[in-house]
Backbone as CSV, one residue per row, in Angstrom:
resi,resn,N_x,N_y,N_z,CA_x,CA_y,CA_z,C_x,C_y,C_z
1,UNK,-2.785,-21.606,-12.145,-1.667,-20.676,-12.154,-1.861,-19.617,-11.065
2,UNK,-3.306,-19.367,-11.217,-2.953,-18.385,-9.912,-3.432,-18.593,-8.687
3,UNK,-3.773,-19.793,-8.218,-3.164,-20.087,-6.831,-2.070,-20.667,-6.833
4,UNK,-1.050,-20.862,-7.665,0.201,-21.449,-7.559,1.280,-19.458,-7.330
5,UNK,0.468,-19.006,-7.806,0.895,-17.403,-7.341,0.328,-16.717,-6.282
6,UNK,-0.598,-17.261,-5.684,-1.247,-16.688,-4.374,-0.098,-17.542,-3.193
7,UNK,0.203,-18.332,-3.720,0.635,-19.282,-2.308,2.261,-18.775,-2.302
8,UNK,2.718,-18.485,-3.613,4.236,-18.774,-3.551,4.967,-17.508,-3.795
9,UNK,3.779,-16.636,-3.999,4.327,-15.037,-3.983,4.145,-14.493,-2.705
10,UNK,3.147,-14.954,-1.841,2.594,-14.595,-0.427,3.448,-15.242,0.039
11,UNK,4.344,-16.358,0.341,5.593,-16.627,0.926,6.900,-16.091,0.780
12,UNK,6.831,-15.406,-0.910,8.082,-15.096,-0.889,8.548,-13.415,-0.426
13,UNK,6.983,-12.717,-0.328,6.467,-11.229,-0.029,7.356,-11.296,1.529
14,UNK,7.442,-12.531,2.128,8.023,-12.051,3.306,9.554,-12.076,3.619
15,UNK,9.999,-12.090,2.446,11.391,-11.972,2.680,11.450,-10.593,2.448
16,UNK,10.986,-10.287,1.214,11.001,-8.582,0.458,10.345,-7.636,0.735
17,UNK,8.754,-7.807,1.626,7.814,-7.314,1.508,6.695,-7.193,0.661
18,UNK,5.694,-6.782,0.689,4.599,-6.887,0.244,3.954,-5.873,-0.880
19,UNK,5.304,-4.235,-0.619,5.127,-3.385,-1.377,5.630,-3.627,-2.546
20,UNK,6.663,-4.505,-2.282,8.016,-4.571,-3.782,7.019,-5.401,-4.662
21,UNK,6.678,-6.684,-4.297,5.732,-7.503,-4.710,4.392,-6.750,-5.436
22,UNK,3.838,-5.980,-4.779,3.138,-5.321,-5.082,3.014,-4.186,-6.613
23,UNK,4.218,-3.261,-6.116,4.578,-2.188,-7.317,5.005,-3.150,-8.749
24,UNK,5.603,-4.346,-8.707,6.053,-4.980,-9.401,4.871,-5.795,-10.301
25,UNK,4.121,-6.119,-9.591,2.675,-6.832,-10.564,2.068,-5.861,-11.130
26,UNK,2.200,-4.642,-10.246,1.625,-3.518,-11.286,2.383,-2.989,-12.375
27,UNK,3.201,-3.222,-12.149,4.232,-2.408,-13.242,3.905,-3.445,-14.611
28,UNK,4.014,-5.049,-14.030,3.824,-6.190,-15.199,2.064,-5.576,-15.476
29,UNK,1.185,-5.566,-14.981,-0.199,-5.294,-15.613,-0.227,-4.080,-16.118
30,UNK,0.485,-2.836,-15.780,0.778,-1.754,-16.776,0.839,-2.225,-18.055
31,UNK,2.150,-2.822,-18.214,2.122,-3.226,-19.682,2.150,-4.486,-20.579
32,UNK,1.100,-5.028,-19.362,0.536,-6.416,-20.296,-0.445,-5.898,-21.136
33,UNK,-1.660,-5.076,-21.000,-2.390,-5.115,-22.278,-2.263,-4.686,-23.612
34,UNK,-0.973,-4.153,-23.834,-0.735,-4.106,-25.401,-0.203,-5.619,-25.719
35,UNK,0.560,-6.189,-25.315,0.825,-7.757,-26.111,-0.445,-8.756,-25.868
36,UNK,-1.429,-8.232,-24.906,-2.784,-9.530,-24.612,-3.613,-8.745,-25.578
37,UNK,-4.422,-7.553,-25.871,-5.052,-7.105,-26.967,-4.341,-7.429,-28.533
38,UNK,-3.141,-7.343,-28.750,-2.860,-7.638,-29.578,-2.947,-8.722,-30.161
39,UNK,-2.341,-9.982,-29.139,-2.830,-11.444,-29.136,-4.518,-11.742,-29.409
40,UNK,-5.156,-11.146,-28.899,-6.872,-11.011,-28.587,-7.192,-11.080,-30.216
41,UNK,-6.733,-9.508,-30.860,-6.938,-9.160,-32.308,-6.725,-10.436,-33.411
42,UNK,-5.492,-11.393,-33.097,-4.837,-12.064,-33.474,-6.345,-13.328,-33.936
43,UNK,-6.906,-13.805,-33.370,-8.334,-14.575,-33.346,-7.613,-15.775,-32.590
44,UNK,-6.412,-16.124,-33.018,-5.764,-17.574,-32.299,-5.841,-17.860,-30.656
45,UNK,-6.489,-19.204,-31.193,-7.304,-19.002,-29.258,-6.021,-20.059,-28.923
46,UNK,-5.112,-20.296,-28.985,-4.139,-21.249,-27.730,-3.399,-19.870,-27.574
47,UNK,-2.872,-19.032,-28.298,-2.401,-17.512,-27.743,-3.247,-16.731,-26.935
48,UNK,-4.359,-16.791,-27.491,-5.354,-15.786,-26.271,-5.529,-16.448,-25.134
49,UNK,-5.609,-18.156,-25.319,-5.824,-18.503,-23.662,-4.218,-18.227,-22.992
50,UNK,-3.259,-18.451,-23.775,-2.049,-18.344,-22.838,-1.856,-16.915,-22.729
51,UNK,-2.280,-16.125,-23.339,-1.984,-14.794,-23.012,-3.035,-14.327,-21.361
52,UNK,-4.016,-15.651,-21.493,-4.775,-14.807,-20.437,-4.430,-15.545,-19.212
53,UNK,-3.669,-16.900,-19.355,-3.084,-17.295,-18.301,-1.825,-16.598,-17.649
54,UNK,-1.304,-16.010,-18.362,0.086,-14.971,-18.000,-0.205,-13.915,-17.352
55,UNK,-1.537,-13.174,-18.276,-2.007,-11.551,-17.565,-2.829,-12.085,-16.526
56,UNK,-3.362,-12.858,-16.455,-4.489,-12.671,-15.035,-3.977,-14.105,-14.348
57,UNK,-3.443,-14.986,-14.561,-2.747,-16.223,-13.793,-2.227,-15.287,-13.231
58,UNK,-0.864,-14.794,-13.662,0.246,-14.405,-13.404,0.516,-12.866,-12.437
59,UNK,-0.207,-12.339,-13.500,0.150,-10.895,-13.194,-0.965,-10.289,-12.036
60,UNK,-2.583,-11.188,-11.925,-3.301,-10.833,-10.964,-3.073,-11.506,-10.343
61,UNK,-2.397,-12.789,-9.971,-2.157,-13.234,-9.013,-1.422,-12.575,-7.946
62,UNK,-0.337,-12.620,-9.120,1.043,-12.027,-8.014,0.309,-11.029,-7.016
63,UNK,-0.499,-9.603,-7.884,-0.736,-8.316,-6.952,-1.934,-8.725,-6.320
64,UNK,-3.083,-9.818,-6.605,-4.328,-10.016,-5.430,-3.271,-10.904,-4.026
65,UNK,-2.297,-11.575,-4.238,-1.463,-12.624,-3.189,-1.248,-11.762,-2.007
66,UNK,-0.661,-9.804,-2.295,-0.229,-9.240,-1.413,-0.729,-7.894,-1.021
67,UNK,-2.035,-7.858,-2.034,-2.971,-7.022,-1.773,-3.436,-6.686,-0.138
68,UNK,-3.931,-7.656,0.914,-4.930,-7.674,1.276,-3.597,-7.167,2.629
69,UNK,-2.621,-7.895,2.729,-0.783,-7.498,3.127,-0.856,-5.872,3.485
70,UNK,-0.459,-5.763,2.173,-0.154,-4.574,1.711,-1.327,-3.261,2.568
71,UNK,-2.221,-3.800,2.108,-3.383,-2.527,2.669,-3.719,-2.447,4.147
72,UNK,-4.125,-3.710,4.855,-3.872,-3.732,6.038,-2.378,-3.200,6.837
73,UNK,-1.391,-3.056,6.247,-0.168,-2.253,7.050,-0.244,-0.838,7.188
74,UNK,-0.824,-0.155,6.020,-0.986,1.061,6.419,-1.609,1.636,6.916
75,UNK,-2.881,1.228,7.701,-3.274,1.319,8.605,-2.779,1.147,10.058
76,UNK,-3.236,2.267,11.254,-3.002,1.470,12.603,-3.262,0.619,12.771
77,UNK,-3.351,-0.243,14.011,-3.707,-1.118,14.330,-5.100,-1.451,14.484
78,UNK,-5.811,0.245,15.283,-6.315,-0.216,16.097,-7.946,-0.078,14.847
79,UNK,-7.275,0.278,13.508,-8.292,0.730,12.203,-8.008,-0.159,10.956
80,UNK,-7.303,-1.288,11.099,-6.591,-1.846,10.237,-7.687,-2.942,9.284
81,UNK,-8.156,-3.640,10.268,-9.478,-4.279,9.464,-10.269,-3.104,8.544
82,UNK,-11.267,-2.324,9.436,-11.903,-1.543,8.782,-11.527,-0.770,7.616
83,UNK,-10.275,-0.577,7.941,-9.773,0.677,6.798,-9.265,-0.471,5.656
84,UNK,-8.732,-1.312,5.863,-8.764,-2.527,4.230,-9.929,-2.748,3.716
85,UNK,-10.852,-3.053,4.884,-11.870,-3.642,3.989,-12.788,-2.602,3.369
86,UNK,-12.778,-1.475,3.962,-13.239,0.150,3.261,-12.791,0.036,1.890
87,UNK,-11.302,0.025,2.312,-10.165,0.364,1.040,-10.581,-0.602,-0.073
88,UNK,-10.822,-1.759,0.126,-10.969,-2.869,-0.670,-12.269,-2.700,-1.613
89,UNK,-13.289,-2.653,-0.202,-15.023,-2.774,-1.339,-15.066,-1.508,-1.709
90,UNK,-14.727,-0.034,-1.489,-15.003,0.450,-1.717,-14.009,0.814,-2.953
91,UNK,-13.333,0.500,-3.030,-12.635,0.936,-4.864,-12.895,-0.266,-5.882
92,UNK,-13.528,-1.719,-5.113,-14.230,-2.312,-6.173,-14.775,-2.290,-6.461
93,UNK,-16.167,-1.449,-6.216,-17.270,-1.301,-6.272,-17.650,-0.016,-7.025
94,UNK,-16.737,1.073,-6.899,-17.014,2.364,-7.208,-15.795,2.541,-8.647
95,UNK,-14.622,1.909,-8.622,-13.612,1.860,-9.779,-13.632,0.897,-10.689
96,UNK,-14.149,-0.509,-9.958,-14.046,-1.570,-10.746,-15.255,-1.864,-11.637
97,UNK,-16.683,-1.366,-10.879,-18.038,-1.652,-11.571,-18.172,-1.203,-12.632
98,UNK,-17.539,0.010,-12.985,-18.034,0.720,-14.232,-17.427,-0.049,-15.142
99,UNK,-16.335,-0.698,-14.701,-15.070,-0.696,-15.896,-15.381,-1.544,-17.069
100,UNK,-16.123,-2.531,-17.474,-17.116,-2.975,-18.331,-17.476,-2.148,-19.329
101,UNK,-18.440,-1.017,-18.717,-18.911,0.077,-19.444,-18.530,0.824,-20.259
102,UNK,-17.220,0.957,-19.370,-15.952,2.165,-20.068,-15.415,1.863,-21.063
103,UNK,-14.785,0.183,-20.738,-14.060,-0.323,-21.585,-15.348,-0.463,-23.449
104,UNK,-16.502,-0.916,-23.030,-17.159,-1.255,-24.056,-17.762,0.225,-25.032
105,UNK,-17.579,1.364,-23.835,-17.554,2.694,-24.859,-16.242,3.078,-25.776
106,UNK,-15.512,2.870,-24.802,-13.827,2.988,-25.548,-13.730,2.157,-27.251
107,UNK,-14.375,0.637,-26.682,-14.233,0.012,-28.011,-15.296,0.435,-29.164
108,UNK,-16.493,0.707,-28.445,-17.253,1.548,-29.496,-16.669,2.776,-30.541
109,UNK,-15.846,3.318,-29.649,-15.628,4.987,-29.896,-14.436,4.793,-30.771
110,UNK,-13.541,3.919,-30.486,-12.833,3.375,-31.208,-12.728,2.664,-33.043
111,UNK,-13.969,2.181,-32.910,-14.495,1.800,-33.864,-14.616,0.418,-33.773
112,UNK,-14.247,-0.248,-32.907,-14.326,-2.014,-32.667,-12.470,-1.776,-32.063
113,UNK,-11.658,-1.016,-32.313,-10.400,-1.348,-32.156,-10.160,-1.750,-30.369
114,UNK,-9.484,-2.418,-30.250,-9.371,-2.804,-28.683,-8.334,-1.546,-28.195
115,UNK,-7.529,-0.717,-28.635,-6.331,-0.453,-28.471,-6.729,1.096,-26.986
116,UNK,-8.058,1.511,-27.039,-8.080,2.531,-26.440,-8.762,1.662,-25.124
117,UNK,-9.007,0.764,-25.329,-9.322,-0.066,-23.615,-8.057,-0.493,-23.115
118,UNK,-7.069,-0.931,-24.146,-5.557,-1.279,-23.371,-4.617,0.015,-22.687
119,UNK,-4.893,1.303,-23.745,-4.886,2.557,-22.961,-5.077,3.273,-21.591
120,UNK,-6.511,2.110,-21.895,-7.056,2.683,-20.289,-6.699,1.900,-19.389
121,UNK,-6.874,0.560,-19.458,-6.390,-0.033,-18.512,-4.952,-0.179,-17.899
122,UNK,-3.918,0.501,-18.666,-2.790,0.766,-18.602,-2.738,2.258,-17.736
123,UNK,-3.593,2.500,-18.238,-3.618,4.192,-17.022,-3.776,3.798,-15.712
124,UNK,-5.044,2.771,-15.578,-5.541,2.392,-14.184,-3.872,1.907,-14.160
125,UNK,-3.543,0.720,-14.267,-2.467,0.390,-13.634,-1.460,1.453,-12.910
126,UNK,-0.686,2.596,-13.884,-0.310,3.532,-13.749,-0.639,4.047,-12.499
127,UNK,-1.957,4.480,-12.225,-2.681,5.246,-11.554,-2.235,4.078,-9.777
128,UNK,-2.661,3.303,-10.402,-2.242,1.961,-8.985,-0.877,2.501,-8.620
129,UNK,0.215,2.259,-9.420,1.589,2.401,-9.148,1.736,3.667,-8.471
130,UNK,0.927,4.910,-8.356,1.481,6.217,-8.154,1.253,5.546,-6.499
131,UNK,-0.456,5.566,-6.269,-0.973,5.127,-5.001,0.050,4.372,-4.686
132,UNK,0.217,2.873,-5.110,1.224,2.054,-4.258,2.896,2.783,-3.810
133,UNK,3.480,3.723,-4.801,4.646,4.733,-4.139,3.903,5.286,-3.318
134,UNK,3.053,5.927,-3.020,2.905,6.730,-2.413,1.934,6.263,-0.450
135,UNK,1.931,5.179,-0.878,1.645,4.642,0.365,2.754,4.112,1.162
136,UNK,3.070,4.000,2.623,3.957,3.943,3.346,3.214,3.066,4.966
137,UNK,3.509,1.790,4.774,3.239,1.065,5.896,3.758,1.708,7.678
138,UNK,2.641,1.379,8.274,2.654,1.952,9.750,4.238,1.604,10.276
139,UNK,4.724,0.298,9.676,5.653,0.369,10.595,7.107,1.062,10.131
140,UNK,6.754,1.541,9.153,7.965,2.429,8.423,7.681,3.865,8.858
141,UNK,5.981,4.544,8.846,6.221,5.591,10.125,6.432,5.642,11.048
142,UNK,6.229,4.563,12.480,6.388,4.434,13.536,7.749,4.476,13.694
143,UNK,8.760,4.460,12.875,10.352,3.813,13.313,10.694,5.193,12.867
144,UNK,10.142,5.682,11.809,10.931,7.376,11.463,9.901,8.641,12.812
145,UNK,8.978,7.975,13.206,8.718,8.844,14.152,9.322,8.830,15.576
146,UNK,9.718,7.636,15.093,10.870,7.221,16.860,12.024,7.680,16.588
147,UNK,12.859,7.720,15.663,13.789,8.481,14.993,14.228,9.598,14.989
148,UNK,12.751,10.450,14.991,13.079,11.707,14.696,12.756,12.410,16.626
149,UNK,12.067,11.533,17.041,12.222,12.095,18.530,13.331,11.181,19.403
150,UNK,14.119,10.333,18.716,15.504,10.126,19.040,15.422,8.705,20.221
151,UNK,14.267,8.175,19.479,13.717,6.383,20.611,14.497,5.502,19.897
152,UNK,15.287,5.535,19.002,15.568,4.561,18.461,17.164,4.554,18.398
């Protein structure tokens, strides 16, 4: 499933772009983990595997397909490698490593309940979506900076 979403969302990113694609898998992984924890709680494993083919087939596919897109544009040119692949290892490494930890204190603190790791991971998403508004590809400044000094 999710190279059938790496291949066919990364083709279709270029009609729409890479941001729309983007904000949109996040918005679906925002609020996939209340129906996949819930399913989880449930013990029924053909629901938990299809629940996990939907959230991470589906929903990580779509946003890893236009990730790599996406981050390389907002960069110049002449910083565009470096600054993805910065962007990349360095928030997997420093956001993603702990997240194990967090999640397995949450469920502790919780009492076994899953519901304050779907919390969180719903924040991260959140937290993705602000970043992804708030990022703006080079070539959408370059055209308002030609714009505004009247090149265009």
């Amino acid at each position: 499933m999710h190279l059938l979403c790496v291949g066919g969302v990364g083709w279709f990113s270029d009609s729409i772009g890479p941001k729309r694609i983007f904000l949109s898998a996040l918005t679906l992984l925002a609020v996939a983990p209340l129906p996949v924890f819930w399913i989880i709680q449930t013990g029924d494993t053909a629901m938990i595997v299809l629940a996990m083919i939907i959230g991470l087939g589906i929903g990580h596919g779509v946003a890893y397909s236009v990730t790599a897109l996406f981050f390389t544009s907002v960069f110049p040119v002449e910083l565009r490698y470096t600054g993805s692949a910065v962007t990349y290892q360095v928030s997997a490494a420093v956001l993603s490593g702990p997240v194990p930890l967090v999640m397995t204190a949450l469920v502790s603190a919780a009492g076994g309940s899953l519901w304050y790791g779907a919390g969180f991971l719903m924040l991260v998403c959140c937290a993705g979506l602000l970043g992804g508004l708030l990022l703006h590809p080079m070539a959408e400044r370059d055209m308002e900076l030609a714009e505004s000094r009247g090149r265009v």
